[in-house]
C-alpha distance (Angstrom), angle and dihedral (degrees) to the residues before:
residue distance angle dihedral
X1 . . .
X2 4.05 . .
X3 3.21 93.9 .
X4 3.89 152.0 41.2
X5 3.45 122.9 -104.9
X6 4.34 102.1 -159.3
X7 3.87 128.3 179.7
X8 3.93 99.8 -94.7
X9 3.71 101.7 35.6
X10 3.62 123.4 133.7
X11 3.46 114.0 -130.9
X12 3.88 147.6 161.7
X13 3.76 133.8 -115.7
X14 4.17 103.4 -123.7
X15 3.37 95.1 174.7
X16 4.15 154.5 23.3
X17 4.05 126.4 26.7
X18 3.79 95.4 -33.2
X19 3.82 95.7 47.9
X20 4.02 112.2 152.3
X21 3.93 86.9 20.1
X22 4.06 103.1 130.7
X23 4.43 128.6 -155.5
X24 3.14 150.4 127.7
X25 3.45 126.3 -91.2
X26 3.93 126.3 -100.8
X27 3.56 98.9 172.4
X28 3.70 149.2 37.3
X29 3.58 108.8 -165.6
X30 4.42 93.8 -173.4
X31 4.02 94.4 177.0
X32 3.93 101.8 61.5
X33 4.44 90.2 19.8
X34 3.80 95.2 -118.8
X35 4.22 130.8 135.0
X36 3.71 124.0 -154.5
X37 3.83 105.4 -138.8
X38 3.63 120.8 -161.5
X39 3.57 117.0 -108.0
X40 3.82 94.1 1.9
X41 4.11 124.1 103.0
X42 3.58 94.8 21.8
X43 3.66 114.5 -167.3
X44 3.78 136.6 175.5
X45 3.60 122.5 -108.4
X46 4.22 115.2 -176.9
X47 3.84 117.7 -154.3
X48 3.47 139.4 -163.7
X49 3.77 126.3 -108.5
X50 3.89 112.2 -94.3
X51 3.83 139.5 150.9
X52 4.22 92.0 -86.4
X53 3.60 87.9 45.2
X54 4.16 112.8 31.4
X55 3.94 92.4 173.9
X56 3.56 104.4 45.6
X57 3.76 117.9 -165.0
X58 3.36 129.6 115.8
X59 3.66 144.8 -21.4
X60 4.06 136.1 -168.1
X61 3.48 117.0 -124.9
X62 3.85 140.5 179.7
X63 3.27 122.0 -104.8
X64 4.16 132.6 -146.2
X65 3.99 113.6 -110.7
X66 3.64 116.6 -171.1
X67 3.85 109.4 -98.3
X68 4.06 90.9 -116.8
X69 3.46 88.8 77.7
X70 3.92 99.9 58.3
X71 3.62 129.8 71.8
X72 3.75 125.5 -168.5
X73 3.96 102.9 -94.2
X74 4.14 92.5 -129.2
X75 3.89 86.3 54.9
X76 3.30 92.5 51.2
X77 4.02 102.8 40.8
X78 4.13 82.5 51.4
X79 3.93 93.0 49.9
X80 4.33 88.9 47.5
X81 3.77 90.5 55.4
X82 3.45 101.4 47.2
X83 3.63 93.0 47.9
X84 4.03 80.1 59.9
């Protein structure tokens, strides 16, 4: 890779379902090369009732996407103008 994907970076989905979605990252996750983006890859996760959370149900989570399909968002904002 050119270059380095941090915790904190924005960057931009290039590929896959969430393609155009845009965050910053929350997570590195270096042993299986994925990111967890905020507010990208939402998926459901349904929990029990307990005392922290009386009415159960469910909650959205991120997701990991593999860190192929990001770019850094300056890298990509520079690339879209020069292509116009």
């Amino acid at each position: 890779m050119k270059y380095s994907i941090k915790k904190g970076d924005d960057v931009v989905v290039i590929s896959g379902a969430n393609k155009g979605g845009r965050g910053k990252i929350i997570s590195v996750l270096r042993n299986s090369c994925r990111v967890v983006i905020e507010g990208v890859a939402l998926r459901k996760q349904f929990v029990k009732k307990s005392q922290s959370n009386p009415e159960g149900g469910e909650i959205k989570m991120e997701s990991s996407i593999h860190y192929s399909n990001v770019m850094l968002a300056s890298k990509y904002d520079s690339k879209r103008i020069k292509a116009v």
